[in-house]
C-alpha positions in Angstrom: 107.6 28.8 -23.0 104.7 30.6 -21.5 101.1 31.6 -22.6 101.3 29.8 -25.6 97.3 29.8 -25.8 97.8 33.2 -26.6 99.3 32.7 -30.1 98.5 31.2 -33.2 100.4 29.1 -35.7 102.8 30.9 -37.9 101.9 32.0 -41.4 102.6 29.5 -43.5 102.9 26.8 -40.9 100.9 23.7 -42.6 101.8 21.0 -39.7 98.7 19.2 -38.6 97.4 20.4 -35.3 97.7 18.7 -31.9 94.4 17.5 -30.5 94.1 15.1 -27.5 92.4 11.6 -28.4 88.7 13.1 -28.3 89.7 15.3 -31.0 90.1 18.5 -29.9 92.5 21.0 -30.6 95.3 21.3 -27.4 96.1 25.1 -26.9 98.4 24.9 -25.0 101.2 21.9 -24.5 103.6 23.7 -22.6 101.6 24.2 -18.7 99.1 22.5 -16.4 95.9 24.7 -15.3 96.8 26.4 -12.0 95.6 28.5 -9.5 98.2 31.5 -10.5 101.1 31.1 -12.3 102.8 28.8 -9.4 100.1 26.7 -8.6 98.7 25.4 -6.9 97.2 23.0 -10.1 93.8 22.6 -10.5 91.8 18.9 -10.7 89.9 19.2 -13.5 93.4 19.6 -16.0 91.8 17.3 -18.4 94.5 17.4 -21.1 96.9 16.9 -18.6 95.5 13.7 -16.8 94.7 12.2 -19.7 98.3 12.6 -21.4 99.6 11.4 -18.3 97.4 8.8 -17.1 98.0 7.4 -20.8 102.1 7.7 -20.8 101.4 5.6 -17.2 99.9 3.0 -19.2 102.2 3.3 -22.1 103.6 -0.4 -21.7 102.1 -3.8 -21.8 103.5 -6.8 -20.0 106.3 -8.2 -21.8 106.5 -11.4 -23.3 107.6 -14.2 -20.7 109.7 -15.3 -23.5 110.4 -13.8 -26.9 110.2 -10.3 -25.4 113.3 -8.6 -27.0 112.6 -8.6 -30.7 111.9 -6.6 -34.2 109.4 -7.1 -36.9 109.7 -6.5 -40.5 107.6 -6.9 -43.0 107.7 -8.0 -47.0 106.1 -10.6 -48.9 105.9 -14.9 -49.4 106.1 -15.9 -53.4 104.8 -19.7 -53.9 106.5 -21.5 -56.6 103.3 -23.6 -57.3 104.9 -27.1 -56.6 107.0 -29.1 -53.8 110.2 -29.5 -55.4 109.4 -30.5 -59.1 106.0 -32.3 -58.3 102.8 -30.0 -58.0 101.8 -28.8 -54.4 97.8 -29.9 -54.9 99.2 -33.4 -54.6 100.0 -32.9 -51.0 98.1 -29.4 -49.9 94.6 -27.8 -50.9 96.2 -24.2 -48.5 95.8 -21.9 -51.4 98.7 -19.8 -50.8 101.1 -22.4 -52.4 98.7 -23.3 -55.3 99.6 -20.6 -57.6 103.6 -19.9 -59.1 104.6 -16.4 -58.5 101.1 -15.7 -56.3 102.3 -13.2 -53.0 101.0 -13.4 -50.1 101.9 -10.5 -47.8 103.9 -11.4 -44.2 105.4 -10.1 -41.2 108.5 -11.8 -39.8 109.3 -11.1 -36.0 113.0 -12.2 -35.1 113.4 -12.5 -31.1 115.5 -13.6 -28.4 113.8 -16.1 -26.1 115.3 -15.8 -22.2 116.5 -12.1 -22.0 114.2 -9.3 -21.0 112.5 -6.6 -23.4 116.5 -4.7 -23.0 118.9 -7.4 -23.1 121.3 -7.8 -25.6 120.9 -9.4 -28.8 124.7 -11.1 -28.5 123.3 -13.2 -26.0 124.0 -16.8 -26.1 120.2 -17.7 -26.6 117.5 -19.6 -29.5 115.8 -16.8 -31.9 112.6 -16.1 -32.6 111.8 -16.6 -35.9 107.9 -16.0 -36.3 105.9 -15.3 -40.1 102.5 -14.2 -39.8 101.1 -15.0 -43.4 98.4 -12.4 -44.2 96.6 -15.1 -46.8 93.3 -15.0 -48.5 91.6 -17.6 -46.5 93.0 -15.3 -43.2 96.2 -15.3 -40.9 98.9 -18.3 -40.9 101.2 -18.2 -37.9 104.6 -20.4 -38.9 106.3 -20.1 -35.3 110.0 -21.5 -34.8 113.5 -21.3 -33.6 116.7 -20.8 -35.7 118.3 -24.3 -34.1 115.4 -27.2 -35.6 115.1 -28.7 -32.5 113.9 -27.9 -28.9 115.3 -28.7 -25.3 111.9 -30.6 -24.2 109.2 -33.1 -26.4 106.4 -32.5 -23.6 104.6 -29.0 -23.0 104.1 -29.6 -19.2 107.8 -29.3 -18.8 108.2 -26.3 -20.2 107.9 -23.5 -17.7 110.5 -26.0 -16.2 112.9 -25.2 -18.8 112.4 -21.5 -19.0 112.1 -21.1 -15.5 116.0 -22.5 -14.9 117.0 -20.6 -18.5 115.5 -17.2 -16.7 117.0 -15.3 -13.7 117.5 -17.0 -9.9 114.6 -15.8 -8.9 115.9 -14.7 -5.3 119.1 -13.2 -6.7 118.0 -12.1 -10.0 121.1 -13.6 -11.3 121.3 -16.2 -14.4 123.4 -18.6 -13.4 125.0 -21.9 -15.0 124.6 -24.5 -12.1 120.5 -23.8 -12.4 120.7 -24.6 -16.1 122.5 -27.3 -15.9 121.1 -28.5 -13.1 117.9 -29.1 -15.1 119.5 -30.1 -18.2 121.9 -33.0 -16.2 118.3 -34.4 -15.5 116.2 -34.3 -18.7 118.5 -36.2 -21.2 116.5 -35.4 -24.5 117.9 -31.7 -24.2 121.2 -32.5 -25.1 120.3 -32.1 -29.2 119.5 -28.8 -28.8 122.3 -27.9 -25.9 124.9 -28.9 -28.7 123.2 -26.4 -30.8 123.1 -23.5 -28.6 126.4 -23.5 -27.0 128.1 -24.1 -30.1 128.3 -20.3 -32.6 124.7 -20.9 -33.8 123.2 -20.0 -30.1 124.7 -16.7 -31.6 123.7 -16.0 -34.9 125.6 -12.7 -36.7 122.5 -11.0 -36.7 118.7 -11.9 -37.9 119.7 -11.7 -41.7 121.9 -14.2 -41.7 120.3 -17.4 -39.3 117.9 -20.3 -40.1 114.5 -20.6 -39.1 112.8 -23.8 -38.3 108.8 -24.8 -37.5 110.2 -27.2 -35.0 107.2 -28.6 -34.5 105.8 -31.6 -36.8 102.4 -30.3 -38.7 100.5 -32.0 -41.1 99.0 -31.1 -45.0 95.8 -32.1 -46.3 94.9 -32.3 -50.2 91.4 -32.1 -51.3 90.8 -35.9 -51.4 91.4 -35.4 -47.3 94.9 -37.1 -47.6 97.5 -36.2 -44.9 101.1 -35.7 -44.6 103.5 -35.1 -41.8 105.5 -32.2 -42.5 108.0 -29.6 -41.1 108.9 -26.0 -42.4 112.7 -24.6 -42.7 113.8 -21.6 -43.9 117.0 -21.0 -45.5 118.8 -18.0 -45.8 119.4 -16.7 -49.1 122.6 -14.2 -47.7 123.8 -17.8 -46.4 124.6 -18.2 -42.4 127.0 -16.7 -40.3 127.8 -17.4 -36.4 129.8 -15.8 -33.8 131.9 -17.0 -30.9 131.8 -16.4 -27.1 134.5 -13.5 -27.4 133.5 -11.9 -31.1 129.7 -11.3 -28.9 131.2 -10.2 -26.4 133.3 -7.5 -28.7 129.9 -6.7 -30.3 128.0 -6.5 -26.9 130.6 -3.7 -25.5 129.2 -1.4 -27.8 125.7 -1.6 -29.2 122.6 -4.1 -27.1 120.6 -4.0 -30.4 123.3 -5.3 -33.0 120.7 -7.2 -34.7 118.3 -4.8 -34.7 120.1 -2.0 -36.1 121.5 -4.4 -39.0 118.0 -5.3 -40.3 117.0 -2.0 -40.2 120.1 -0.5 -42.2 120.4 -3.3 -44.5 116.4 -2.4 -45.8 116.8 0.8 -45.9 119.7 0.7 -48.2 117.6 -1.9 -50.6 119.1 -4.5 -49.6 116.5 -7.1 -48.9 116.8 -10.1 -47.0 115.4 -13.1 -48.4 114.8 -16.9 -47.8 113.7 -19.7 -49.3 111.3 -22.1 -47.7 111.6 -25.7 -47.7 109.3 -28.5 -46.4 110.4 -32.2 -45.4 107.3 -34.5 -45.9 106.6 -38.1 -44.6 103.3 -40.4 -44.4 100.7 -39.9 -41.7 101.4 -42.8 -39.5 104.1 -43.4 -36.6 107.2 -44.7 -38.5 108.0 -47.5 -36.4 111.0 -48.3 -39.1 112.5 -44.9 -37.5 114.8 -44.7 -34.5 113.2 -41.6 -33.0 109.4 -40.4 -33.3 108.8 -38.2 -36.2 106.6 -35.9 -33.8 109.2 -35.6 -31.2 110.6 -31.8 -31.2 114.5 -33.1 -30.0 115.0 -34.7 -33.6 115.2 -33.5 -37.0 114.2 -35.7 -39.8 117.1 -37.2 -41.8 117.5 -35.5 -45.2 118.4 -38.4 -47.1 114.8 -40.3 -46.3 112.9 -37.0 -46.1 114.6 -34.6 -48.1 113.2 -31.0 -47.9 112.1 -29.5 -51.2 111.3 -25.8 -51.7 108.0 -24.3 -52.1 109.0 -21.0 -52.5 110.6 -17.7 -51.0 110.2 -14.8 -48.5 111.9 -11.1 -49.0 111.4 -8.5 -46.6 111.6 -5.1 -47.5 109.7 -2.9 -45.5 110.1 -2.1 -41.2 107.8 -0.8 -38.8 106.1 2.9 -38.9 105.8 2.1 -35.3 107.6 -0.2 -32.9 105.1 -0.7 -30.1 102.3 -1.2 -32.3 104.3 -3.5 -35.0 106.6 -5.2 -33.1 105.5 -5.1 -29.4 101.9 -5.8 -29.7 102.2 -8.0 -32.9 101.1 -11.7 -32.0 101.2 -15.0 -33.2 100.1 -18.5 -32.1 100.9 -22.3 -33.2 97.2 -22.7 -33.8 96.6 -20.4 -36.6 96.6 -22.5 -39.1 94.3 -22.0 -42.9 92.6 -24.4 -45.1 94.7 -27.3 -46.2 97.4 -26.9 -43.0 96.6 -29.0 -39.9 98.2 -29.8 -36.4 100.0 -33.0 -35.7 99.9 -34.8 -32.1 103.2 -33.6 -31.2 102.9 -32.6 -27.4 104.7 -29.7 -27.9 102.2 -28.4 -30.4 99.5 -28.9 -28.6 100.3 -27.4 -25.2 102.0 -24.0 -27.6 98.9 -23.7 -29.1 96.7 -23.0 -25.8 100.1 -21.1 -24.3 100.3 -18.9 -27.2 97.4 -17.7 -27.8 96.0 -17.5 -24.1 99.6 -15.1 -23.4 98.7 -13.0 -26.0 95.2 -12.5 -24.6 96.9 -11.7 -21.1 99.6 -9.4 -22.6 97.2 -7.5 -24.9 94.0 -7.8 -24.4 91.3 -10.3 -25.1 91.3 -7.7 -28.5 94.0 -8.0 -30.0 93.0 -9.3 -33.3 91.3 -6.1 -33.9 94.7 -4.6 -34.1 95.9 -3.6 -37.5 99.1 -5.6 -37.4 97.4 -9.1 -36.1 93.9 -8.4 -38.2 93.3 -10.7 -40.9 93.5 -9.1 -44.5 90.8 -11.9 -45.5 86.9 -10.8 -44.9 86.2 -11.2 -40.8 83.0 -12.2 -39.5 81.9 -12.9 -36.1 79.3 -13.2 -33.7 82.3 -11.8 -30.9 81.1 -8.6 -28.8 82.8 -6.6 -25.9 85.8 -7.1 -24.1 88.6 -4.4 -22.8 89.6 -2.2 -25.9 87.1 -3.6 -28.5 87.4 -0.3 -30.7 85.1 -2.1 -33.5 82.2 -4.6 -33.8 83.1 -7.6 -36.3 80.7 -7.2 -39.2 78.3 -10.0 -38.4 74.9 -11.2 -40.5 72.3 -9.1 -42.2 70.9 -8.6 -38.9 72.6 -6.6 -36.5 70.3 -8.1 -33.9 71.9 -11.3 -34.3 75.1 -12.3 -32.1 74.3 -16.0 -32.0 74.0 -19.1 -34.3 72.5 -21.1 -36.1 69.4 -18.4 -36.3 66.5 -17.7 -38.7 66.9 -14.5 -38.3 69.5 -13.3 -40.6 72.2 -14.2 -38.9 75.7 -16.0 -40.0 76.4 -19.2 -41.5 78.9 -22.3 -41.5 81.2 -22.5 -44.0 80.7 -25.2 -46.4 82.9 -28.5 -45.4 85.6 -30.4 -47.2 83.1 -32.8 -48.6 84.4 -35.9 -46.2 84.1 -36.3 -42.4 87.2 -38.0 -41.4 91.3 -37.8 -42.5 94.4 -38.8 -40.8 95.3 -42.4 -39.6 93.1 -43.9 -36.9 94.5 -43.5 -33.2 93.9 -45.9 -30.2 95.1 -45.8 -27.3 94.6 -45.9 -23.7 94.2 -42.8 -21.7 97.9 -42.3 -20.1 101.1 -40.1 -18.5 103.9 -41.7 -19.9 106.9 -40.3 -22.2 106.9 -41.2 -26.0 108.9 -44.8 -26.6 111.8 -43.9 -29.1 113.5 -41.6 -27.0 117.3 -42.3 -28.3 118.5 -39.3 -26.5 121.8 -38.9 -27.7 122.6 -40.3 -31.3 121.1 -37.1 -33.0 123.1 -34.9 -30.0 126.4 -37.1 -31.2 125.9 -36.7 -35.6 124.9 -32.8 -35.0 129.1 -32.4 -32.9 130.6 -34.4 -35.4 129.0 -32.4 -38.3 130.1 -29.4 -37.2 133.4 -27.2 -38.2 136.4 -27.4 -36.5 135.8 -23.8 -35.1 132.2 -24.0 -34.0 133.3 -27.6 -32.0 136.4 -26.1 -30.5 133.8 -23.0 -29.4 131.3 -25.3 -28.0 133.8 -27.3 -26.0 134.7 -24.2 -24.5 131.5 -22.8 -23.9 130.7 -25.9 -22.1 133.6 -26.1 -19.9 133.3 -22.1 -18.9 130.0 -23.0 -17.5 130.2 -25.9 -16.1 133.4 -24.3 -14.0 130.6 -23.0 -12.0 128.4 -25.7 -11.5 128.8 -28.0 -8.1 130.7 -31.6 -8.8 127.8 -33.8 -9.3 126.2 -31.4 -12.3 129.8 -31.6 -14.2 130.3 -35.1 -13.7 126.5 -35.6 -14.9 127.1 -33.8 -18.0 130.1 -35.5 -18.6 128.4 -38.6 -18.6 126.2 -37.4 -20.7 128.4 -35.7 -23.5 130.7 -39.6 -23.5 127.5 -41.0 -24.7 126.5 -38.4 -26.7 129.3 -38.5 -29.0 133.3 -39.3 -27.0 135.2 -36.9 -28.2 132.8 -34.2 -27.2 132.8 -36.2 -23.5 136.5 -36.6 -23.5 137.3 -33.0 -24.4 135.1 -31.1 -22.0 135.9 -33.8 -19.1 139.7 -32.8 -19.4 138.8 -29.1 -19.2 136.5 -30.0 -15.5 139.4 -32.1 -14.6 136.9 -35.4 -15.1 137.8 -38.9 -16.8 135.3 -41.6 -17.8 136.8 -43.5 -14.7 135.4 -40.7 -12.4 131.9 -41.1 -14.1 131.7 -44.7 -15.0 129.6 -45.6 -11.8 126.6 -43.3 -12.7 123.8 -44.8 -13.2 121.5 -44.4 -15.9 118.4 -41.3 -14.4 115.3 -43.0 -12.7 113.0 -43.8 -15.5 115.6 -43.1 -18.4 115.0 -45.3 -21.6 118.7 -46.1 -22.8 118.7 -47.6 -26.4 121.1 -51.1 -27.1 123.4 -49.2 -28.7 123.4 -46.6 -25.6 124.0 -49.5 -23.5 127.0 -50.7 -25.5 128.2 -47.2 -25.2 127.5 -47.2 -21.7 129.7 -50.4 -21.0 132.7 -48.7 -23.2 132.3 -45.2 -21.7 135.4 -43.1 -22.9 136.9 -45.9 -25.7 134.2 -45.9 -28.0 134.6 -44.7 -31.8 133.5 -42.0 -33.7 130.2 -42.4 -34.8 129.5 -43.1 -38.0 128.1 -39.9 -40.5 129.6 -40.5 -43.7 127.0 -38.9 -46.2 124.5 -38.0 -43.7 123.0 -34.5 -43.6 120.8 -32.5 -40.9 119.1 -29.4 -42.0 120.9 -27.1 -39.4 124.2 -28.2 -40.5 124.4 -26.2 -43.6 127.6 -24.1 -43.9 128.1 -21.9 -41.4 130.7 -18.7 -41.7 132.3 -17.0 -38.5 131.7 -13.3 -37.9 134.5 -11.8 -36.7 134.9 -9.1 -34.4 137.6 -7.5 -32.6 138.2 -4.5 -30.5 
């Protein structure tokens, strides 16, 4: 099309008109300013420059991890109570007080190792982050779909993601660098048991689990703490898929997942979950064969059982995905009245890495953006930065950035009323790894509590990879599995062509806390029985159907 300044709308033509971000009208969309009609073009095109110098700066940095992902959004319904028992007891956060109150939420599902493309069949942990928009502000509740983690200490983990990522000389992900770092860090083998088995693939986003992971705490008005964590259940229940039924789904569509959510709420057919919350006194449990704050475990049901406290539907998606789902952002430390941290050393390091990434990836702004602004009243004393597009309504004095002031500026909030909660802590300033490790009961119960299918999957899984690992990795990990659980040990040793006798003379890593009953183990290695989990449940091990696909 040419000379299209020349001519006017049509008659009748009620579309809004195109303007440029300044607000005025474009004439002409169609051709550059040019000397002549063939150039060359002139330097002051201002329309032009600025639609392309913007389209050159159309995309952020992606998320290190997390970065493929969707979010939709819908509402959070309290039931007023923690199972039948009222939730004041245990929590002053006002969202839960109230039966039936709503809170509004958005729910971004990820992938954590592939790229911003990759495919959502990938064998990898989901995403599973709720941003609660709540009248006291924003509560982030950020998770996995597996419970657990592969690390209990936030220094290792660029560790872990940088041997889960891409080689980075060849670009290439490749088994012998994962396992090369798991073989050496025996707490991941919980979570390896997870994600190699047909829950490191869930059917798509509706139908997975979502887990805090990490151990937080409630406070009632008296200042009384609990230890808690947060799991979400799916209503629509949970399916799983195999190696080979990804693989079918992978041939022909990257964003399964995506496409599912967004079809299944645009037909009305609203995904829902129900949240539950385990709960346990403040204090370190020393009854307890593993630390309560350590991210490898889960909390045995029939001690701690988890109760509900009420339910999440999502029923609308995104007008926009780059504004919704790619510059959305959440953080472990966004916590409201009544919800508190624990000392899990997971927590804390996720709560600077969180938020500090989102201030890399979008600016040190990016709470002024619709979709991570707080619905609650905002007021701060914050000013400038890259892409402030607002000031924070501050004091009566506009004058006024600082405080405390005379001069009409803002206030403190009025405090809880008591100046000290939670159990007293001593200890001596130290480096030193958490003492109930017990690496590999947890890693042992979660095999044997699995369906037939998802074990014989994970066996396979395992032995597939660790075909292309070197010797010493494979015969590492087969020590491992034998104490893990024997059958799992046994089974994946026969398909690497390894025995117990061809492992036997390994010796436990440098600095590796075995338990007595590892040791016992240890000194039976390949002949010892099944472990025992006769009426034992773990959260993750709720039913779990295969999703079938063929070609």
């Amino acid at each position: 099309m040419t000379d299209t300044a020349k001519q006017g709308a049509d008659t009748g033509d009620t579309r809004p008109v195109l303007t440029n971000r300044q607000g005025h009208p474009i004439h002409d969309n169609q051709n550059q300013r040019t000397v002549g009609a063939r150039g060359p073009a002139t330097l002051e095109n201002y329309h032009f420059l600025e639609k392309i110098s913007h389209f050159d700066r159309e995309r952020i940095p992606e998320r290190v991890v997390h970065a493929r992902g969707i979010t939709a959004f819908g509402f959070f319904e309290a039931y007023g109570s923690w199972g039948d028992e009222p939730i004041g007891r245990y929590t002053r956060a006002k969202l839960f007080q109230e039966r039936g109150k709503r809170t509004d939420v958005a729910v971004r599902f990820s992938t954590v190792i592939g790229g911003r493309d990759s495919s959502e069949a990938a064998r990898d942990p989901r995403g599973f982050a709720v941003k609660f928009y709540t009248e006291e502000g924003n509560w982030d509740l950020v998770g996995n779909n597996l419970g657990v983690f592969f690390i209990r200490d936030a220094i290792k983990f660029p560790d872990v993601i940088h041997a889960l990522k891409p080689d980075p000389v060849t670009f290439e992900q490749r088994p012998e660098r994962i396992f090369d770092f798991m073989s050496q860090t025996p707490e991941s083998m919980h979570m390896l048991v997870n994600l190699f088995s047909p829950r490191g693939i869930p059917a798509d986003y509706r139908h997975m689990q979502g887990f805090g992971v990490n151990t937080y705490k409630w406070e009632n008005s008296d200042g009384h703490t609990m230890l808690v964590k947060y799991h979400w259940m799916p209503r629509q229940g949970v399916r799983s898929m195999t190696e080979e039924d990804a693989a079918n789904v992978q041939a022909d569509n990257l964003g399964h997942a995506t496409k599912d959510l967004y079809e299944a709420i645009e037909r009305g057919d609203y995904p829902e979950w129900e949240l539950l919350v385990q709960m346990m006194d403040d204090h370190e449990h020393p009854e307890l064969d593993f630390d309560p704050l350590d991210d490898t475990k889960t909390w045995p049901e029939q001690e701690f059982p988890p109760k509900p406290v009420g339910r999440m539907v999502l029923n609308r998606m995104p007008d926009d995905f780059f504004t919704q789902s790619e510059q959305i952002a959440f953080g472990t430390g966004v916590l409201v009245d009544g919800l508190d941290f624990s000392d899990d050393k997971m927590l804390v390091g996720r709560t600077f890495s969180y938020s500090d990434t989102q201030r890399y990836r979008v600016g040190p702004n990016y709470l002024q953006l619709p979709v991570n602004r707080a619905q609650a009243p905002v007021h701060t004393n914050q000013r400038g930065g890259p892409m402030a597009y607002e000031v924070d309504p501050g004091g009566e004095n506009p004058h006024v950035n600082y405080e405390p002031s005379t001069l009409g500026g803002l206030q403190e909030a009025e405090g809880p009323g008591y100046g000290e909660q939670g159990p007293e802590i001593r200890g001596r300033l130290t480096r030193s790894r958490i003492p109930r490790t017990n690496d590999y009961l947890q890693a042992g119960q979660r095999y044997l509590l699995m369906h037939d299918w998802e074990r014989d999957d994970l066996v396979k899984n395992f032995t597939n990879q660790l075909k292309q690992c070197p010797r010493h990795i494979q015969e590492r990990m087969v020590w491992h599995f034998l104490l893990a659980e024997n059958d799992l040990g046994l089974r994946v040793g026969e398909g690497l062509g390894i025995s117990p006798q061809d492992v036997a003379h390994l010796e436990p890593l440098p600095n590796q806390r075995l338990t007595d009953e590892d040791r016992e183990r240890l000194a039976n290695l390949g002949k010892n029985p099944p472990r025992d989990v006769a009426g034992l449940t773990m959260t993750h091990c709720v039913p779990d159907e295969r999703h079938v696909v063929t070609r």
